[in-house]
C-alpha positions as CSV (number, residue, x, y, z in Angstrom):
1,X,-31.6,34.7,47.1
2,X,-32.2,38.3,47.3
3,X,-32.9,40.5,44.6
4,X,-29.9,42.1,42.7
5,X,-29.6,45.6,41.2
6,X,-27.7,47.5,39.1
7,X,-26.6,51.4,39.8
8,X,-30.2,52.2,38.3
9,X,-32.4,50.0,39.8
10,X,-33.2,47.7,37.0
11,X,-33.7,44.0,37.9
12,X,-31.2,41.6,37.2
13,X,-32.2,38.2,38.8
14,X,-35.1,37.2,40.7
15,X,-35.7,34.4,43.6
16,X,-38.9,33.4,41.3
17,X,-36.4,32.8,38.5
18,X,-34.7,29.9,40.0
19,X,-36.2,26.7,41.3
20,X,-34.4,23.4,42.8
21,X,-33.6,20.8,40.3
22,X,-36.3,18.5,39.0
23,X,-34.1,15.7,38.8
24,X,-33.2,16.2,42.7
25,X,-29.6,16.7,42.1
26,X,-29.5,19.5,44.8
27,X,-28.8,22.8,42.0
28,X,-31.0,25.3,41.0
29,X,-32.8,25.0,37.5
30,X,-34.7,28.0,35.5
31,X,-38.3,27.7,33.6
32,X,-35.7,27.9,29.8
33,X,-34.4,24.6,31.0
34,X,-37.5,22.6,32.5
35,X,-36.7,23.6,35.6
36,X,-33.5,21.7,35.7
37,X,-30.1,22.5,36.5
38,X,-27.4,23.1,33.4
39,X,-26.0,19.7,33.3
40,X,-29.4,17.4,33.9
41,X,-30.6,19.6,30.9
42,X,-27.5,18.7,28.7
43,X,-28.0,14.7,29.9
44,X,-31.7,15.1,29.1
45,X,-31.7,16.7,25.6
46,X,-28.6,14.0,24.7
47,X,-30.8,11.3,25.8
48,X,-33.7,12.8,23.9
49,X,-31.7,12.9,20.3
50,X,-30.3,9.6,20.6
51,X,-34.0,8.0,21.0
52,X,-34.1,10.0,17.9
53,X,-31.3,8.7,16.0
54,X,-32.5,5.0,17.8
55,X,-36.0,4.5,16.1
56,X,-34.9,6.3,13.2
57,X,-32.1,3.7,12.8
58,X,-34.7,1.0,13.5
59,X,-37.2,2.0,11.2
60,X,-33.8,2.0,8.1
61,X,-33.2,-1.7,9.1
62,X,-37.4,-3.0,8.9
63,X,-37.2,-1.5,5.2
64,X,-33.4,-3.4,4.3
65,X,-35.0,-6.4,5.6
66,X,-38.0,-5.9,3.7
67,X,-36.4,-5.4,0.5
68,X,-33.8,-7.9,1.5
69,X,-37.1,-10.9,1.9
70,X,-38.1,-9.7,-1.6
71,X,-34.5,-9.3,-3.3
72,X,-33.9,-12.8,-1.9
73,X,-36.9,-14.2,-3.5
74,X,-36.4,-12.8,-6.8
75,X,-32.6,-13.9,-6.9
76,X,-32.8,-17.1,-5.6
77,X,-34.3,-17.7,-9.3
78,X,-31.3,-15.8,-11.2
79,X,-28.2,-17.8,-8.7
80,X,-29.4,-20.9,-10.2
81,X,-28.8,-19.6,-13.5
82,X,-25.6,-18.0,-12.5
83,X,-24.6,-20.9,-10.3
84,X,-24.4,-22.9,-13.9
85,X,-22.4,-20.1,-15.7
86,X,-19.8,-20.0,-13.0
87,X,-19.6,-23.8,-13.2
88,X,-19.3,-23.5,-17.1
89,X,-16.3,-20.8,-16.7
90,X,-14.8,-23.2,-14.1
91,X,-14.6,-26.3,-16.5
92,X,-13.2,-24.1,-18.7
93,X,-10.5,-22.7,-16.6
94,X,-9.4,-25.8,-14.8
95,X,-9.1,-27.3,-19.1
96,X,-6.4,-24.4,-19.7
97,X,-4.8,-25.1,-16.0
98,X,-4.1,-28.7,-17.3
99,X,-3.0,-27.9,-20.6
100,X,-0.5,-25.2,-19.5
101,X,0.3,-27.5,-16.5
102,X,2.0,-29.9,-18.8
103,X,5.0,-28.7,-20.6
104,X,5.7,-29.7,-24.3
105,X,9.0,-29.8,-24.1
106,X,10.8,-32.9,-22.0
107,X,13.8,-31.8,-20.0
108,X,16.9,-34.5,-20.4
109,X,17.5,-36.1,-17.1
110,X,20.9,-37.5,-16.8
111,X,21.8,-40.5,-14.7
112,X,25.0,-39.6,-12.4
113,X,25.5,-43.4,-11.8
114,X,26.2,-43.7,-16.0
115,X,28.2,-40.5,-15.8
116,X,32.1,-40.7,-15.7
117,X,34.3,-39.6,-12.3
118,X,35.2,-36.4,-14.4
119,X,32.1,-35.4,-15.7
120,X,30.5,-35.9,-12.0
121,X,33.0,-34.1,-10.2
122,X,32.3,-31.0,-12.8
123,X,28.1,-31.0,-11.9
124,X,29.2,-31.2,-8.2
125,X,31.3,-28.5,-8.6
126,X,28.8,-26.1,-11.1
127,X,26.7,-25.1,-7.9
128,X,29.2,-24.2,-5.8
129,X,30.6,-21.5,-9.2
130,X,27.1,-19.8,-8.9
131,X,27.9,-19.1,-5.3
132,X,31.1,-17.6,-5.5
133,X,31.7,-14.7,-3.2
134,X,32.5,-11.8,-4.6
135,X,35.8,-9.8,-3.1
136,X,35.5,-6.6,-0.6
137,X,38.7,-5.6,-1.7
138,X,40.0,-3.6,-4.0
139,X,41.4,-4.8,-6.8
140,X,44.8,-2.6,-6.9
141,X,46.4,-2.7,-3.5
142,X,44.1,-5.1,-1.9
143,X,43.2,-2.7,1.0
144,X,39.8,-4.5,2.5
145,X,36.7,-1.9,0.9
146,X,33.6,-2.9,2.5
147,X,30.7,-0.7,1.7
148,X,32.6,2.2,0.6
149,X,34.2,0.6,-2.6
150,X,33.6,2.0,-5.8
151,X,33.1,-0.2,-9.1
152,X,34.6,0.8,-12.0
153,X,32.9,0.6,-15.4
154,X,36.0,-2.0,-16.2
155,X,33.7,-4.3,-13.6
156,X,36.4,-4.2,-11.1
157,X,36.1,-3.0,-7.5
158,X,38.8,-0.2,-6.2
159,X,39.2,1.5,-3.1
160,X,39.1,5.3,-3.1
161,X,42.5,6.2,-3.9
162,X,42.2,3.8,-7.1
163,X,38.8,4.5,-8.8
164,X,39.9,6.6,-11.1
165,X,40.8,5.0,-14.4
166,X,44.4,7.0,-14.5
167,X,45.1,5.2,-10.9
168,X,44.3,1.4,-12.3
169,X,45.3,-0.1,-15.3
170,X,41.6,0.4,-16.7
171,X,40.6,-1.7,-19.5
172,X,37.0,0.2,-20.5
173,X,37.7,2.6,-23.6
174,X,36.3,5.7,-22.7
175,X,36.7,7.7,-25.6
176,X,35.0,5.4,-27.8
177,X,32.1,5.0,-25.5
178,X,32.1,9.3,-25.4
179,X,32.1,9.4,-29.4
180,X,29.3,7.1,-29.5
181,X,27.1,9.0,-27.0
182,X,28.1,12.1,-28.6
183,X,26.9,11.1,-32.1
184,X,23.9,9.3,-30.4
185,X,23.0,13.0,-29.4
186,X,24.0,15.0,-32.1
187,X,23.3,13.3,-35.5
188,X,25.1,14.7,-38.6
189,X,23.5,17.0,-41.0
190,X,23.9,15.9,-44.2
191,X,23.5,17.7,-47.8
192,X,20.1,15.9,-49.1
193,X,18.3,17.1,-45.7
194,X,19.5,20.9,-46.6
195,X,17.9,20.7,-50.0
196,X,14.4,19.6,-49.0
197,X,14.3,22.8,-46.8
């Protein structure tokens, strides 16, 4: 490398400036970085730091292990004593378990082999009531609804053209349930509050 000036003749860089690589990885290093090139430098001060962050890490876990020997001989002393307590507190749990375990009440069980024809055909058929699909259609013109139907505060399902209560022969009173919202929200003022005032 030769030397290189500026328009003045000041020195910019020098062949004495730059040396191979320590590390023998065929670049030039400089005196700031040990005589090592950029990236050996960067690997080097990396490694450096995490020996660092290694024994300081090591020395942490000799002092939890220290304390850890001396907690666990101090505390093998107080888990007995706990060990008993939790033991008590068990017995005491599994006592309410039973008692709530066991109703107080007895639930009738009927026989179906004493039961007459008609009164068995009516507890085969009480399941079945509870399962009872409920209609898609509406309730009006029987046009199939789906998703899109609309339930009326009657309890009646309608198809668009018939949710309103003047297109169905509604059986909810609206204008009583209005007057009792309204008076809900508005209570009357009467004379004997005025007078206080």
């Amino acid at each position: 490398m030769a030397e290189r000036s500026s328009g003045e003749g000041t020195e910019v860089g020098s062949a004495t400036d730059s040396s191979p690589c320590v590390k023998g990885c065929g670049y030039y290093g400089t005196s700031a970085t040990l005589d090592m090139c950029s990236k050996c430098y960067r690997e080097h001060v990396r490694q450096e730091q995490q020996r660092q962050v290694d024994s300081v890490c090591q020395q942490q876990q000799l002092q939890q292990e220290s304390l850890v020997k001396e907690n666990s001989e101090n505390s093998a002393k107080d888990t007995a004593s706990i060990q008993e307590t939790q033991v008590d507190a068990q017995q005491n749990v599994s006592v309410t378990e039973t008692q709530l375990e066991q109703p107080e009440t007895l639930v009738e069980t009927t026989d179906v082999s004493q039961l007459s024809p008609q009164e068995s055909s009516n507890l085969a058929l009480s399941p079945s009531q509870d399962s009872v699909k409920k209609s898609n259609r509406c309730q009006y013109c029987r046009k199939k609804v789906g998703l899109t139907g609309f339930t009326c505060r009657c309890g009646r399902l309608f198809c668009g053209d018939h949710r309103y209560s003047d297109k169905h022969d509604c059986s909810f009173d609206f204008k009583a349930e209005n007057k009792e919202m309204l008076s809900r929200a508005n209570p009357q003022v009467v004379s004997a509050k005025l007078n206080k005032i």
